[in-house]
MIROTOR-301240 format. One line per 3 residues: number of its first residue (from 1); their letters; for each residue x negated, y negated, z of C-alpha. Coordinates in steps of 0.25 Angstrom, whole numbers, plus 2048, in hexadecimal, padded with zeros to 3 digits. Layout:
BEGIN
NUM) a) X:Y:Z; ...
//
This chain:
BEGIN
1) xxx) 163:E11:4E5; 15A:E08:4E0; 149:E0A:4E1
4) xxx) 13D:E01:4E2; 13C:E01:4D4; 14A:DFB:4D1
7) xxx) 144:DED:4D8; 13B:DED:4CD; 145:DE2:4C4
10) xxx) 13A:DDA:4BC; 130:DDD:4B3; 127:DD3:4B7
13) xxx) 123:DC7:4BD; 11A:DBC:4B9; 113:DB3:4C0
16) xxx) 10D:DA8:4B5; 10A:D9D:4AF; 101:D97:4B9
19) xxx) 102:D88:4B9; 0F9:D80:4C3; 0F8:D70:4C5
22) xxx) 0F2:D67:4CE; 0FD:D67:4D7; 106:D75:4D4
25) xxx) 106:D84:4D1; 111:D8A:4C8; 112:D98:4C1
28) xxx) 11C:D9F:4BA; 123:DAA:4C0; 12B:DB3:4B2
31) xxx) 133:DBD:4B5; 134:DCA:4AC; 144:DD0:4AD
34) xxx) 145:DDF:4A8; 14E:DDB:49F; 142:DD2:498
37) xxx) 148:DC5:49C; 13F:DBA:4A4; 141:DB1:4AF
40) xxx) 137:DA5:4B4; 134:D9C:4BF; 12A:D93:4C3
43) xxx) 121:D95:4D1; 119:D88:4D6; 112:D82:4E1
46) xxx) 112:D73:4E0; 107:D6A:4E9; 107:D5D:4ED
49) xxx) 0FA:D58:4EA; 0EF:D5F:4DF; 0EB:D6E:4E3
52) xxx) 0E6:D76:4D6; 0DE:D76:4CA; 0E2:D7E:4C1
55) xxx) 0D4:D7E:4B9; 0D0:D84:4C5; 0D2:D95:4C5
58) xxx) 0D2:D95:4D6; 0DF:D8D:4D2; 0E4:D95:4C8
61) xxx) 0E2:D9F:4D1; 0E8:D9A:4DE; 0F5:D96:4D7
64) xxx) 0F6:DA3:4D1; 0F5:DA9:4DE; 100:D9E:4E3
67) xxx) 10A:DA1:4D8; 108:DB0:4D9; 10E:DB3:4E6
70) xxx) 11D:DB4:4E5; 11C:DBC:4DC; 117:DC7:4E5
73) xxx) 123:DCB:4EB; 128:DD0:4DF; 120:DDC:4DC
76) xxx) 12B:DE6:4DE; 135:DE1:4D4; 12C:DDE:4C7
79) xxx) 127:DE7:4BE; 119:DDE:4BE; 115:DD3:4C4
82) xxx) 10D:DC9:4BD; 104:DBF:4C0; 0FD:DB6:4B6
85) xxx) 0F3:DAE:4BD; 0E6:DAB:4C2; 0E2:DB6:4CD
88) xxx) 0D6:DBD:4D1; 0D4:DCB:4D7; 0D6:DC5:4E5
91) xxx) 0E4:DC1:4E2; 0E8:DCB:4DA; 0E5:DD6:4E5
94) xxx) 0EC:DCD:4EF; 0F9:DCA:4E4; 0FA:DDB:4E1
97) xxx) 0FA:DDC:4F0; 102:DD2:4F5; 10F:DD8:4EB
100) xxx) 10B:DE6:4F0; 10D:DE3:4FF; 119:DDA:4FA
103) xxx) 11F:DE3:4F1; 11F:DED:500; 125:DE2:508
106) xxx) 12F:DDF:4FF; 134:DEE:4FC; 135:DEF:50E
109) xxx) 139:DE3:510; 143:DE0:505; 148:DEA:4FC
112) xxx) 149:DF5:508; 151:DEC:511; 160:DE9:510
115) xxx) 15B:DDD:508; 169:DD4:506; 163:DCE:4F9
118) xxx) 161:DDD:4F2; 16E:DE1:4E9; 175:DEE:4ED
121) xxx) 16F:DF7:4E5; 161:DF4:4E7; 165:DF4:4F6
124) xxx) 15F:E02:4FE; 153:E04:4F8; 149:E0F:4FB
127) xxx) 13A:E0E:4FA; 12F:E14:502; 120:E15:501
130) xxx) 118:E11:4F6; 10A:E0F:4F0; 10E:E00:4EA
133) xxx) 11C:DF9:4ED; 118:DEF:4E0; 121:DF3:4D5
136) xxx) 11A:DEA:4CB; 10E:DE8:4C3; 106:DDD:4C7
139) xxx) 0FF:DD7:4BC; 0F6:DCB:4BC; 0F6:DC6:4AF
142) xxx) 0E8:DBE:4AE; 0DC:DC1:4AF; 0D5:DC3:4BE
145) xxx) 0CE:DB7:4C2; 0C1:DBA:4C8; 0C1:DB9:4D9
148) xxx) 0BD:DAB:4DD; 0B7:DA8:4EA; 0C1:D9C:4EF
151) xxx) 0C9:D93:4EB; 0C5:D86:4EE; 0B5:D87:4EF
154) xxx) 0B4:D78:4F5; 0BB:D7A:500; 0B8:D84:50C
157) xxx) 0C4:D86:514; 0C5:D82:522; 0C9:D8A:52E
160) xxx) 0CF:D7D:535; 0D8:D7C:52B; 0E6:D82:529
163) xxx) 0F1:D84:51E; 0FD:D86:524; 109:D8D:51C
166) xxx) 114:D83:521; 123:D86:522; 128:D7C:52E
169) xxx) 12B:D8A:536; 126:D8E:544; 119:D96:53F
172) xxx) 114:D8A:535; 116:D7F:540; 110:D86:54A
175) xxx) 104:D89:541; 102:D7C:53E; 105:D75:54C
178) xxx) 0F9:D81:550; 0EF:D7D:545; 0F1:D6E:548
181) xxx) 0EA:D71:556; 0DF:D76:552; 0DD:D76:542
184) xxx) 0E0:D6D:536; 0EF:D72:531; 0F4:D70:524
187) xxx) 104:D74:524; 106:D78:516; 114:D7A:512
190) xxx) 11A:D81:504; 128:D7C:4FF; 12C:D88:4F8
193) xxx) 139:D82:4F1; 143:D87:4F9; 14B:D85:505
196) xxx) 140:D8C:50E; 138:D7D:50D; 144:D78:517
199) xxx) 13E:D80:521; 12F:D79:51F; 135:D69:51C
202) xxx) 136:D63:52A; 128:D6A:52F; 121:D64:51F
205) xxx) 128:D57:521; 120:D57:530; 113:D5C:52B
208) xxx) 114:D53:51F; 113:D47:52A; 10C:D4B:536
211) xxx) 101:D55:52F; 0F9:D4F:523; 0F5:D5E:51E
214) xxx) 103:D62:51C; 105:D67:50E; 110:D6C:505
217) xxx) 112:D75:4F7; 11C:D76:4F0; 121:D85:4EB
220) xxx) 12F:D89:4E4; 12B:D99:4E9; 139:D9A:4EF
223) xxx) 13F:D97:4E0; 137:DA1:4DA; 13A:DAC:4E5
226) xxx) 14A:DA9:4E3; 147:DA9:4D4; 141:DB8:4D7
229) xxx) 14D:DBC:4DF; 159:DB7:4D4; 14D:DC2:4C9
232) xxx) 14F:DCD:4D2; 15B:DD5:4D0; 15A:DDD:4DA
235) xxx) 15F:DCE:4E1; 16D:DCD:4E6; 171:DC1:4DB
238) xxx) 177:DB7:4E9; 16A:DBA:4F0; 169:DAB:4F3
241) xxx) 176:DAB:4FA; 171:DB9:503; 16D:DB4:512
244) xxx) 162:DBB:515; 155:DB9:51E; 14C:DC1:513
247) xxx) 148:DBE:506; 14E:DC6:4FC; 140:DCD:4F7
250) xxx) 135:DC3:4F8; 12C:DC5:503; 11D:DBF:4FE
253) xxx) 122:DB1:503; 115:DAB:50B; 10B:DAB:502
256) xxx) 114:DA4:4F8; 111:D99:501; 104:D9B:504
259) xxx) 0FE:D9C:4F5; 104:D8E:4F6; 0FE:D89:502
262) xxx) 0F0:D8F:4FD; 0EC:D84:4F5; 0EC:D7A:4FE
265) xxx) 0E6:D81:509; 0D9:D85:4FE; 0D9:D77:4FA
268) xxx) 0D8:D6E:508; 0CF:D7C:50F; 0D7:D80:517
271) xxx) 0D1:D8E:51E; 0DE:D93:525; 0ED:D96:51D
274) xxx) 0F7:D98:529; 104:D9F:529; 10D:D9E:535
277) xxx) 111:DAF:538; 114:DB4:547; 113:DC0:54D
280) xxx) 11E:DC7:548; 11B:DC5:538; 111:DD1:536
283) xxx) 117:DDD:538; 117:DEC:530; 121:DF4:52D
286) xxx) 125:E02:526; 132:E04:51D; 133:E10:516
289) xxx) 124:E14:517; 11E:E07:511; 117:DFD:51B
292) xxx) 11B:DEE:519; 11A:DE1:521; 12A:DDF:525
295) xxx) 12B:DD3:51A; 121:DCC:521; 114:DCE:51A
298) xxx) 112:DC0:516; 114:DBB:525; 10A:DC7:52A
301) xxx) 0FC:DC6:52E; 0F9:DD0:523; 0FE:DC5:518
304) xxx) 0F4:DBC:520; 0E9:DC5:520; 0EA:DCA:511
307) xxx) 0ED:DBA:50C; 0E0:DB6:515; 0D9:DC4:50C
310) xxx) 0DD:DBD:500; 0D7:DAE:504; 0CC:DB4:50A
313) xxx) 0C7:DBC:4FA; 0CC:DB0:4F2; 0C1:DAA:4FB
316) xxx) 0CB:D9E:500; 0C7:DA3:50E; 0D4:D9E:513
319) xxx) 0DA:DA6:521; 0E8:DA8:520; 0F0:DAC:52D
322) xxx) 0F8:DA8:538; 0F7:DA2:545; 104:DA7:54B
325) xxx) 102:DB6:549; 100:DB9:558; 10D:DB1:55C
328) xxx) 11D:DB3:55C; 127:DAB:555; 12B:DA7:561
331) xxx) 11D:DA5:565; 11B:D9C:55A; 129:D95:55C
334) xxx) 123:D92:56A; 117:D8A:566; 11E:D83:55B
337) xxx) 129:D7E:567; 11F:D7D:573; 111:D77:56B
340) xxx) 117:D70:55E; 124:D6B:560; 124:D60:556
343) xxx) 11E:D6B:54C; 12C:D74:54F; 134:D69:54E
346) xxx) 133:D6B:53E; 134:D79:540; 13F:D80:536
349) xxx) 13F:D8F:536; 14F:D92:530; 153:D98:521
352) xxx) 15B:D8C:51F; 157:D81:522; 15D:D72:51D
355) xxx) 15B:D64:51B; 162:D5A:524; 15D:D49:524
358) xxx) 150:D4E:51B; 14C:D5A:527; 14E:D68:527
361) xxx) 156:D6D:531; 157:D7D:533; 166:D85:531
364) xxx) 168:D8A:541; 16E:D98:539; 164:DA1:534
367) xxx) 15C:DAB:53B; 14F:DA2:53D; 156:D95:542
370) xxx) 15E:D9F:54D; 14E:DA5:551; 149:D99:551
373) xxx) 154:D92:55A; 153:D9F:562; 144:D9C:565
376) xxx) 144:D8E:569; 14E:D90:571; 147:D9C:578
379) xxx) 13B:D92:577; 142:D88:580; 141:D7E:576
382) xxx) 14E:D76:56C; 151:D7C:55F; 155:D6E:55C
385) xxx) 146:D69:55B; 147:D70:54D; 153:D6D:548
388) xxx) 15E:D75:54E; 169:D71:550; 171:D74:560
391) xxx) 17B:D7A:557; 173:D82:54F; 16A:D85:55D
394) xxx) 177:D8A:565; 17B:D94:558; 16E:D9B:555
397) xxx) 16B:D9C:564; 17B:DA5:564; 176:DAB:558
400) xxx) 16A:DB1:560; 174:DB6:569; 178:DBE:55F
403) xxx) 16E:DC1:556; 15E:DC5:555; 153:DBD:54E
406) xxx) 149:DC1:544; 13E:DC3:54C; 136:DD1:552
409) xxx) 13C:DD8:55B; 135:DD4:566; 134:DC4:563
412) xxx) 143:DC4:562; 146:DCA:56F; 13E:DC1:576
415) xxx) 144:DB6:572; 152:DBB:576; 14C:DBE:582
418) xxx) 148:DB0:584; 156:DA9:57E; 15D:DB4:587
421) xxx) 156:DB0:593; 158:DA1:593; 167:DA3:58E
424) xxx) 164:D9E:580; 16D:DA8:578; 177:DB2:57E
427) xxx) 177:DBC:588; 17E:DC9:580; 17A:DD7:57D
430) xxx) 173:DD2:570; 16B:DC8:576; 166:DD1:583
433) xxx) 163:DDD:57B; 15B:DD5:572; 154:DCB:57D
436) xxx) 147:DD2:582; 13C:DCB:586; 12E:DCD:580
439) xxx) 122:DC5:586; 11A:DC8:57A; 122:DC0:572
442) xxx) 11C:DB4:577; 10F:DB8:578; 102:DB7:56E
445) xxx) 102:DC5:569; 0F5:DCB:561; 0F4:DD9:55B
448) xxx) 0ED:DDF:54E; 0FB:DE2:546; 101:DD3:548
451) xxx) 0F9:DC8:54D; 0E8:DD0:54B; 0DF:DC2:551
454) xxx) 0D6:DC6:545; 0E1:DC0:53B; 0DF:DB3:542
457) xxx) 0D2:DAA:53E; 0C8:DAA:54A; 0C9:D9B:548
460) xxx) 0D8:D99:54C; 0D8:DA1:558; 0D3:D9A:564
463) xxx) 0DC:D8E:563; 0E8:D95:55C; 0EA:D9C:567
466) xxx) 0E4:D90:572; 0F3:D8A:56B; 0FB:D97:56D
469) xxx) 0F7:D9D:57A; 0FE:D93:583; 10D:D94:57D
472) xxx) 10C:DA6:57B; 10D:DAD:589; 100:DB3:587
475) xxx) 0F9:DBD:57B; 0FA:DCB:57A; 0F2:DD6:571
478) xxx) 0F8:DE2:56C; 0EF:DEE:570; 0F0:DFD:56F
481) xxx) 0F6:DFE:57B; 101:DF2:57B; 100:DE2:57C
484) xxx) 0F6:DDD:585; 0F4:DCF:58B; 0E9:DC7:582
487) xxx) 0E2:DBC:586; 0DE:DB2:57A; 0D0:DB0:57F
490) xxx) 0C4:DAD:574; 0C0:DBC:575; 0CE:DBF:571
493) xxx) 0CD:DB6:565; 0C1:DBA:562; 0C4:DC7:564
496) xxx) 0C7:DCB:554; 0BF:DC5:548; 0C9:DBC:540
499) xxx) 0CB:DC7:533; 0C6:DBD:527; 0B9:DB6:523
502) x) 0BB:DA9:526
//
């Protein structure tokens, strides 16, 4: 049986040979094999209009901090991890931390589950407590660059102005359709080079017409990570042709994007970075005595708070969070449906999405497209405003007659509780045992562990949830003793001091 320190199958990895121009970012990622031999790929951002100087260190130092990041997920399998650029203590604290949490995320998550990508015999492995998960070195090759107080010194951000990380799924578009009520949005999308851009076409092709702040970069993140995957040989060799709802080992995806989008948001002063994460996306869990996030670190109100940490000592003073913590998915399907259907109607959340008379349409088979069906449905809303097909809407609603959806326990039920009750899906032993309902679900739920008020800007909060209240059956705070009704007056609002200087 194999051990923890089988995985470790490169001697190193480099991350070098930082090139910066007006408009693009590039560095080398160098692969060291055991058996000396060398493999190289090329990461880059690319912008459409000038962004960096490279006489200037803060931008040697950002775009050192931009090409770094995919390279954390793979302190587990490299004898060192290298990273020749410009960084100062600040980021290097964040960089050796960030691979420690991620090197325990990917040992629970990924390597001590019946992972489908993992060959046999490196299958069944067993692993428990320990002080430090990171098998490898990490090695900054250059020398520290003294801490500078921010980035771009001429301009102060401002709080009335929002980066949002944009994807043309149901989070992005309701944060965006939210912030253009009461703030300036500026939807910023990242083409990462694969097929995951079908997903954010229709909504960029939109935004790129109705909103003049829309913007777009260019990343090929998704080659380097398949490149990754074909140097691991722990890899099963047809892993591309393995249908899976996972990754095979990578789970330090966001802040691939959002070193991307930072840039931009730095250059225009824009105060606030918005992510779009529900409820259910911060959660803590134990496997075999060690304490991990369930794969969803970097959609947790932790990576929020420790990414606002970081802005906040690089002296950017940027606040990183979300506006959606308190909420459900099917919450947030609700206000996409109820308060911006022309926004929803760009909407594509499917693994497989494709092109048809120059728009992207979504596949009707996989796990997302049968939730989302499921849920406007249940909404009392057509599927069809999407894209669906009444095909491809009669097979995913018999699906669910049959199978669950990946969501918690209790938002699932719910929703088969509502599907069941207006005779959407099946009446049979599968669907009644699952169909419960659960009035929380559809309400505005606050506690310390998932959705704390003081990781929301006091700025944010009187007319976020002004927007909210009338589509949710009421808010509810979790105290010792249970769930109590909440009323969202300004005493409440103002009830817990926002947790950053603003």
């Amino acid at each position: 049986m194999k051990q923890l320190k089988d995985f470790v199958v490169l001697k190193s990895l480099r991350v070098h040979k930082l090139e910066v121009k007006p408009g693009r970012v590039s560095a080398t990622y160098e692969i060291l094999h055991r058996d000396g031999s060398t493999a190289t790929n090329v990461l880059f951002y690319t912008y459409n209009r000038s962004t960096f100087d490279k006489k200037r260190k803060k931008d040697l130092n950002l775009a050192s901090m931009m090409v770094a990041q995919v390279a954390l997920n793979y302190g587990l399998f490299c004898q060192e991890l290298i990273f020749d650029g410009f960084y100062d203590k600040t980021d290097q604290d964040f960089i050796k931390s960030m691979v420690e949490n991620t090197s325990r995320e990917i040992l629970t998550n990924k390597l001590l589950i019946d992972n489908p990508f993992l060959i046999e015999d490196y299958r069944g492995l067993q692993a428990t407590r320990q002080d430090r998960y990171t098998q490898a070195r990490i090695v900054f090759a250059q020398d520290t660059l003294p801490s500078s107080p921010g980035y771009f010194n001429e301009v102060k951000p401002d709080l009335d102005k929002y980066a949002i990380l944009s994807s043309g799924g149901k989070d992005s578009l309701v944060s965006y359709g939210l912030i253009k009520e009461f703030g300036e949005p500026y939807p910023i999308f990242v083409n990462e080079a694969g097929r995951h851009w079908f997903t954010a076409v229709n909504s960029y092709r939109y935004f790129r017409e109705t909103e003049p702040n829309t913007g777009k970069v260019w990343c090929n993140s998704d080659r380097i990570f398949n490149w990754m995957v074909k140097n691991l040989s722990f890899i099963k060799p047809n892993y591309a042709s393995i249908r899976a709802d996972i990754y095979p080992v990578r789970l330090w995806t966001v802040a691939v994007f959002l070193f991307g989008v930072l840039p931009a948001a730095l250059k225009k002063g824009l105060g606030n970075v918005i992510v779009g994460d529900e409820y259910d996306t911060t959660e803590r869990k134990t496997t075999n005595g060690i304490s991990h996030y369930s794969a969803l670190y970097d959609q947790s109100k932790y990576f929020d708070n420790a990414l606002t940490r970081y802005y906040q000592k690089k002296g950017w003073n940027l606040l990183q969070y979300s506006m959606l913590r308190s909420m459900s998915e099917l919450l947030i399907m609700k206000v996409l449906l109820k308060r911006y259907p022309d926004l929803q109607k760009q909407q594509i959340s499917c693994h497989a999405a494709h092109e048809r008379d120059k728009r992207m349409y979504p596949c009707g088979k996989c796990e997302k497209c049968r939730r989302i069906t499921g849920m406007i449905t249940a909404l009392g809303e057509h599927p069809g405003n999407c894209g669906y097909t009444p095909d491809q809407i009669k097979v995913a609603l018999a699906q669910l007659s049959n199978a669950s959806v990946k969501q918690v326990g209790s938002d699932a039920a719910h929703l088969y509780h509502l599907l069941l009750s207006k005779g959407h899906i099946q009446a049979n032993a599968f669907t009644k045992k699952l169909a419960r309902e659960h009035p929380r679900v559809m309400q505005l739920r606050f506690d310390n562990e998932r959705s704390d008020l003081a990781d929301l800007p006091d700025h944010i909060r009187a007319p976020l949830f002004s927007i909210l209240s009338p589509y949710s059956n009421g808010a509810i705070q979790k105290k010792e003793n249970g769930w109590q009704e909440l009323e969202l007056n300004h005493s409440f609002l103002s009830s817990k001091p926002y947790k950053y200087n603003v």
